[in-house]
C-alpha positions in Angstrom: 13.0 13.5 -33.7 15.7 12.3 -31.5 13.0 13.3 -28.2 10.1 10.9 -29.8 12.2 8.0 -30.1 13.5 8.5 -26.7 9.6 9.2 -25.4 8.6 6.0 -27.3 11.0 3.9 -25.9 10.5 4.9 -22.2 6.6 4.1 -22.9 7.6 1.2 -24.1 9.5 0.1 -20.9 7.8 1.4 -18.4 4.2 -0.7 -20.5 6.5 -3.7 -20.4 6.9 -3.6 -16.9 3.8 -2.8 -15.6 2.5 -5.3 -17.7 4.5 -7.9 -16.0 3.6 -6.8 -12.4 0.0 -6.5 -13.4 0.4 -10.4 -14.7 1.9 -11.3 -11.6 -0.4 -9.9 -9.2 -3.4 -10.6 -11.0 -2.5 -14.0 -12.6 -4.2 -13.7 -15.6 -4.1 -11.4 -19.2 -7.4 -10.3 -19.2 -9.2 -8.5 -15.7 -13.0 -7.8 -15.3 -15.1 -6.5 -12.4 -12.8 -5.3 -9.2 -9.9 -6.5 -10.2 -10.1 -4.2 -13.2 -11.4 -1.7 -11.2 -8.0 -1.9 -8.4 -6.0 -1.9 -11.6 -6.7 1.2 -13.2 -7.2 2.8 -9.8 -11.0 3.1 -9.2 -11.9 3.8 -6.0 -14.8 1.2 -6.8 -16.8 -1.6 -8.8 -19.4 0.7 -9.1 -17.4 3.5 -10.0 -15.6 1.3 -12.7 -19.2 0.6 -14.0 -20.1 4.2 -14.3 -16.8 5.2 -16.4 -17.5 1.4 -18.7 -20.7 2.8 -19.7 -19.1 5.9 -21.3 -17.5 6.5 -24.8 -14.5 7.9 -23.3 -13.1 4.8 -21.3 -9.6 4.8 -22.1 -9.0 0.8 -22.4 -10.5 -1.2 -25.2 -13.2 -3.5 -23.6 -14.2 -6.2 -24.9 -17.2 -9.6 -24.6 -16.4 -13.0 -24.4 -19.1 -15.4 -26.0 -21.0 -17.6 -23.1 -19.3 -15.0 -20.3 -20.9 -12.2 -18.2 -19.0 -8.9 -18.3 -16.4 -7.0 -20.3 -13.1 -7.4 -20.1 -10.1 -5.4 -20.7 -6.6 -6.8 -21.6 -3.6 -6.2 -19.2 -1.2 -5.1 -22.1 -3.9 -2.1 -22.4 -4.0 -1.5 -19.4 -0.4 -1.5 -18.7 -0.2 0.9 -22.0 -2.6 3.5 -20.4 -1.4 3.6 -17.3 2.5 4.0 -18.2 1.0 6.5 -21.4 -0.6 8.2 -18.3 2.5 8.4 -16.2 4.8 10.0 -18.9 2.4 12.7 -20.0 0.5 13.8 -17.0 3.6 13.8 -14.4 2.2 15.9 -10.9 4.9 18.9 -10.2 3.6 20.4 -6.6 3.7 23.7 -6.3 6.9 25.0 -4.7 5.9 26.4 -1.1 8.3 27.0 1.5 7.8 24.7 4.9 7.6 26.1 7.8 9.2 25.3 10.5 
């Protein structure tokens, strides 16, 4: 039990401060077209679009009356990205380097 509160609170931290660098870069809670796109790592707009359209996006998205788009919040994103982070980690494969 000791492990999950530990895990929580390191997901907690790490949301909290990507959350604040993501407000300071992008200067606003809420991020649409590229700049949602450069946030969650797309290597595109159109590749954003293509991943929107499916029932698997991992961030909430959402309409704003009298606006074009969706928008996603940067608390969710920051939430997937640090959730990302702390179950996903890369470990390269150990291979000796020539020299």
């Amino acid at each position: 039990m000791q492990a999950d509160t530990s895990e929580g609170s390191e997901l907690e931290t790490l949301a909290l401060q990507l959350e604040r660098e993501l407000m300071n870069s992008y200067g606003s809670p809420l991020l649409t077209g590229e700049k949602l796109a450069e946030a969650m790592g797309y290597r595109s707009i159109h590749s954003l679009r293509k991943h929107m359209s499916q029932r698997t996006f991992p961030v909430k998205l959402f309409t704003i009356k009298g606006r074009r788009g969706r928008f996603a919040l940067v608390k969710d994103i920051a939430c997937w990205l640090a959730t990302q982070r702390l179950q996903q980690p890369y470990e390269p494969e150990e291979t000796p380097i020539e020299q």
